[in-house]
N, C-alpha and C positions, 0 to 999 in steps of 0.2 A: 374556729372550728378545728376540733384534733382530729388530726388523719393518723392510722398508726400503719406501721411499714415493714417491710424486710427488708435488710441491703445483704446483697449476694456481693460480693469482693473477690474475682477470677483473677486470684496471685498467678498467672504462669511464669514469669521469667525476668531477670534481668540481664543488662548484658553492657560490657564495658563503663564498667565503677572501678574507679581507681585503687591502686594498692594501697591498703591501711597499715600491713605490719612489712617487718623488714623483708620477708622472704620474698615480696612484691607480689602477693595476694591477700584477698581477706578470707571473714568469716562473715559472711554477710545474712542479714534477716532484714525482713519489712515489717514496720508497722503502723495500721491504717487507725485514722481520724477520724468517726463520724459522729456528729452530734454531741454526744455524751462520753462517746463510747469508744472502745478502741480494742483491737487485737493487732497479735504478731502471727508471722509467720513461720516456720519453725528454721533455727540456723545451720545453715549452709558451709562446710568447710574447706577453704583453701580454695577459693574459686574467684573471678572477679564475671562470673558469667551464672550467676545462680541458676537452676530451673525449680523453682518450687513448685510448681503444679500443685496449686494448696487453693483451694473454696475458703473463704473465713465467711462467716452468718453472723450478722445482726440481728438479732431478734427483738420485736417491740421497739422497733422506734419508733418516737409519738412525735408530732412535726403538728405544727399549729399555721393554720390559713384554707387559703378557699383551695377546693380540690385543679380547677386550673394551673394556679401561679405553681403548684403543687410540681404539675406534670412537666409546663414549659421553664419552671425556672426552681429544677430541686438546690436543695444544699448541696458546699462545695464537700468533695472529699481530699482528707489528708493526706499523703501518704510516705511517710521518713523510713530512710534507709540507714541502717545501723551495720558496726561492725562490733561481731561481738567479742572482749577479751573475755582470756581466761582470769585474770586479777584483775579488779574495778569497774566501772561501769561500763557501758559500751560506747564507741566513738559515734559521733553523729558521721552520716557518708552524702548527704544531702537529701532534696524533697522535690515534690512535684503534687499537682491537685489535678482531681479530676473531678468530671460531673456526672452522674448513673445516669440509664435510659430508666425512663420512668414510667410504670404500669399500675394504673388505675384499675383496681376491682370488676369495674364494667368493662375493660378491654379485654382483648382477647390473646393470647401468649402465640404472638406466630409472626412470618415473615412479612414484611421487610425489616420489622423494627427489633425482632426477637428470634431466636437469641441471641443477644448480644456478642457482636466480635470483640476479638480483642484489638488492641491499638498501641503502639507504642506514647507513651508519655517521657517528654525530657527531665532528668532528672537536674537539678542546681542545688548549688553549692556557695549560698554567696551570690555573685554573678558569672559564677562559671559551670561552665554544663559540666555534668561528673556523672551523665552514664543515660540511660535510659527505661524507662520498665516496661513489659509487653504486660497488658492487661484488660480486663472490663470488669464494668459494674454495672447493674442492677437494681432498683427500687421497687418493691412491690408492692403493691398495698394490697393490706389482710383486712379483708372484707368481712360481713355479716357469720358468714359461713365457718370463718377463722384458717388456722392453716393448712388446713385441708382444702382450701381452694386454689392455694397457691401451685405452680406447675412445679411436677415433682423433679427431685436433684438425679437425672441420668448419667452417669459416668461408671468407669471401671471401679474395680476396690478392691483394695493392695492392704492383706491384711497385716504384712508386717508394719504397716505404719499409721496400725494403731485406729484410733477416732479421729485423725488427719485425712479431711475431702479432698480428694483429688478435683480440678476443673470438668465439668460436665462434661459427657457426648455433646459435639453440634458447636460447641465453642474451644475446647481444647485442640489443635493443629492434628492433622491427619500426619500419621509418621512415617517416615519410608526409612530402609538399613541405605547407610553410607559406608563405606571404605575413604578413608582421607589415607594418602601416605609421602611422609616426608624423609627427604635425604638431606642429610646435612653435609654439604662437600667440604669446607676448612672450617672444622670448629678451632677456635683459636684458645679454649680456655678448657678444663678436663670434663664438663658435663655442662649436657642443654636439656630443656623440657620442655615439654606442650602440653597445657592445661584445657581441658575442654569440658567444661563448667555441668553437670547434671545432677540430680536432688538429692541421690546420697553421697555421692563423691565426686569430685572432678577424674579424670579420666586423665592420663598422664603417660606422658611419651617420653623416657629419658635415654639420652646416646651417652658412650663412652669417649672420648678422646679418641683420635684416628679421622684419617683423612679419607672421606666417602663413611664415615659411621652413620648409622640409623637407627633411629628408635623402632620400637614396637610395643605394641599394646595388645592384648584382645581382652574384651569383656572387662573385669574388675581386677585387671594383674596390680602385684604392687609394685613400688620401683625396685625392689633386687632382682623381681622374675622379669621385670622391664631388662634392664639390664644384662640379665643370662639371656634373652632374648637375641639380644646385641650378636650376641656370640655365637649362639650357635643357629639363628637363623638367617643371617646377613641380608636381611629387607627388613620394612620399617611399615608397617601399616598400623590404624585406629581404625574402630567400627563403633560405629554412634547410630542410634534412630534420631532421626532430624526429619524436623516438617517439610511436608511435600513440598510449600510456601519456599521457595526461594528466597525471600527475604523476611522470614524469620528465620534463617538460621545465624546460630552463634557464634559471635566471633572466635579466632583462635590465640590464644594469649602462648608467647613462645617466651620463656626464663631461658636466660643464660647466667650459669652462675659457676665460683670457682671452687674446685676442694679442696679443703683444708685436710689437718691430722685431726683426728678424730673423730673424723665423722662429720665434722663442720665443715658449711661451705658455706661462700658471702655473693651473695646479689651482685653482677656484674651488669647487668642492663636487660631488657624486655622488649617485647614487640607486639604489637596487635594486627591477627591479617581481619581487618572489619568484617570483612567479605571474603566472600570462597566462591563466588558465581563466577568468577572468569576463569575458575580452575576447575569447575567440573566438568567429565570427560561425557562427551557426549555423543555414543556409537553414531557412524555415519547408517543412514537411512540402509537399508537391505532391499534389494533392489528385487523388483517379483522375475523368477525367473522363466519368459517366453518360453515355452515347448511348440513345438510345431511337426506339425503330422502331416506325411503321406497319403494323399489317398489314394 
């Protein structure tokens, strides 16, 4: 018996995939497996911590058997990670499979099963783990009625980016503003960086040579106003919206590299802080303050 479907694919993020090019980041994209079928997600530059916040739709997928085995045992899904170059094909970065929550035409679109959260899945490489992706899926079945039965796509819409779905309201993380700020006390080589991985660019902290130097960032600086930053404002802060979710936030990927003449500089070594929860600063409690009255 043909059952035909929808598969919703909530690309939100990935996060510590290994460096593909020399500068000890990639360019990373996802592309998902299903059935027949397949899309990308759109590529992501210099980051090893993507956020694509990208919806991909499968539309008509036809699945053959009883509407049961359907629900408790849908198909696997694909999902490879690519880096992509500017000459030649793109590098494979590793894989992971997933399985959709599955809604049958007679069910109802709501809680505990719906909407779908996200989840991280480990990403492989071979037999070696090489990252992870935060994500969910979806299978719907498009019933009598067609797809105008199906629950409608609620999310924001960003119209510089096109006919690119962002992840719905109800499954995309609740965001709150961050301040991260780092001091670098002996950098031993002339410049460092910090990569903080989001959908149109990584976010970048770069210091100058000097002992107590610090980076600074705000909003979408590049690295020379990074830089003059250095200089004339001697602190070092980033500002990120990051999930309410404590552990979904993305790791901090920190380059140290050296500079050459001409503008060249060569990869000296990298570091990942996985985690930031042991370093968020957390006001102590304000204590109510008693008044007491005369009578």
């Amino acid at each position: 018996e043909k059952q035909v479907f929808q598969l919703r694919a909530h690309m939100y993020q990935a996060r510590s995939l290994f460096a593909a090019d020399s500068s000890g980041l990639s360019d990373p994209f996802a592309r998902v497996f299903f059935i027949s079928q397949s899309q990308c997600t759109e590529v992501l530059n210099e980051t090893l911590c993507p956020t694509w916040d990208q919806l991909l739709v499968f539309d008509n997928v036809e699945l053959y058997g009883e509407a049961h085995e359907m629900r408790d045992d849908p198909p696997i899904i694909v999902i490879e990670i690519y880096d992509q170059d500017t000459v030649g094909k793109a590098d494979f970065m590793g894989r992971t499979f997933a399985k959709p929550v599955v809604k049958m035409s007679d069910e109802q679109y709501c809680p505990p099963r719906f909407p779908p959260q996200l989840e991280y899945y480990q990403i492989y490489r071979g037999n070696a783990t090489a990252g992870d992706l935060l994500a969910a899926f979806e299978l719907l079945q498009i019933g009598p009625g067609g797809k105008s039965d199906l629950p409608p796509i609620d999310g924001p819409t960003d119209m510089d980016r096109g006919p690119i779905l962002p992840v719905p309201l109800g499954i995309r993380p609740v965001l709150s503003r961050y301040r991260v700020e780092v001091t670098a006390l002996e950098p031993l080589v002339s410049m460092w960086s910090m990569a903080w991985g989001r959908r149109a660019s990584p976010r970048v902290l770069e210091g100058q040579e000097g002992a107590g130097s610090q980076g600074s960032v705000w909003g979408g600086q590049t690295g020379n106003q990074a830089a003059a930053s250095l200089k004339n404002q001697g602190m070092g802060s980033l500002c990120a919206d990051l999930p309410e979710n404590e552990l979904l936030h993305p790791p901090l990927n920190v380059r140290v590299v050296d500079c050459r003449a001409f503008g060249r500089y060569t990869l000296v070594g990298s570091h990942t802080v996985s985690s930031l929860r042991k370093f968020i600063y957390r006001p102590p409690e304000k204590q109510a303050q008693h008044w007491s009255t005369a009578g």
